[in-house]
C-alpha positions as a Markdown table, in Angstrom:
| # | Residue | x | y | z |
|---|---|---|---|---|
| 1 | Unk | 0.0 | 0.0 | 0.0 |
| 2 | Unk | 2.6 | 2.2 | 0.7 |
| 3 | Unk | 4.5 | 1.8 | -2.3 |
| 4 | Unk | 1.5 | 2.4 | -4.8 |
| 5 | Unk | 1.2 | 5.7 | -2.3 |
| 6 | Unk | 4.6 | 6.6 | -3.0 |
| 7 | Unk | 4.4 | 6.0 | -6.7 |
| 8 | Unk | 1.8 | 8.6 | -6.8 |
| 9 | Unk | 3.7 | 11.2 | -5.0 |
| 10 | Unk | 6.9 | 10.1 | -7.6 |
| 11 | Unk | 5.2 | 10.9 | -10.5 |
| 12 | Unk | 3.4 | 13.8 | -9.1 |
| 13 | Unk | 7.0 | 15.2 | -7.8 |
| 14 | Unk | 8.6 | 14.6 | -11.5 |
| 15 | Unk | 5.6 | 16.7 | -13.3 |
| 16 | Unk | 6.5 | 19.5 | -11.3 |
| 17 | Unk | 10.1 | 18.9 | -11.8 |
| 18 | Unk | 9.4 | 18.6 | -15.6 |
| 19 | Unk | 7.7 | 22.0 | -15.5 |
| 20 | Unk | 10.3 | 23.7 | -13.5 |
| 21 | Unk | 13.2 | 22.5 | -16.0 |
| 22 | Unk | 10.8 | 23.7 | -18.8 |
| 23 | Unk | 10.4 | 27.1 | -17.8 |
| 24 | Unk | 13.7 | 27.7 | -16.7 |
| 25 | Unk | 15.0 | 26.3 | -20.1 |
| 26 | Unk | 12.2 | 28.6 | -21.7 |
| 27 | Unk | 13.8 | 31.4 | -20.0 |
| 28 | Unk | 17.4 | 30.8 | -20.8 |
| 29 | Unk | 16.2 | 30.2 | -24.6 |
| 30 | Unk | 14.9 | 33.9 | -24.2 |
C-alpha cells in the first residue's frame, strides 16, 4: 500500500520537476 502511495507522489514530484526545467529552459532560450 505504501509503495503504490509513494508511486503517486513520484510521479506527481517529476511533473513538477518537468515543469520547472521547462520554464527555466524557456527562460534561458529567451
Amino acid at each position: 500500500m505504501q509503495g503504490g502511495g509513494s508511486s503517486k507522489i513520484d510521479i506527481q514530484h517529476s511533473k513538477v520537476k518537468l515543469t520547472a526545467r521547462e520554464r527555466i529552459e524557456v527562460l534561458l532560450d529567451h
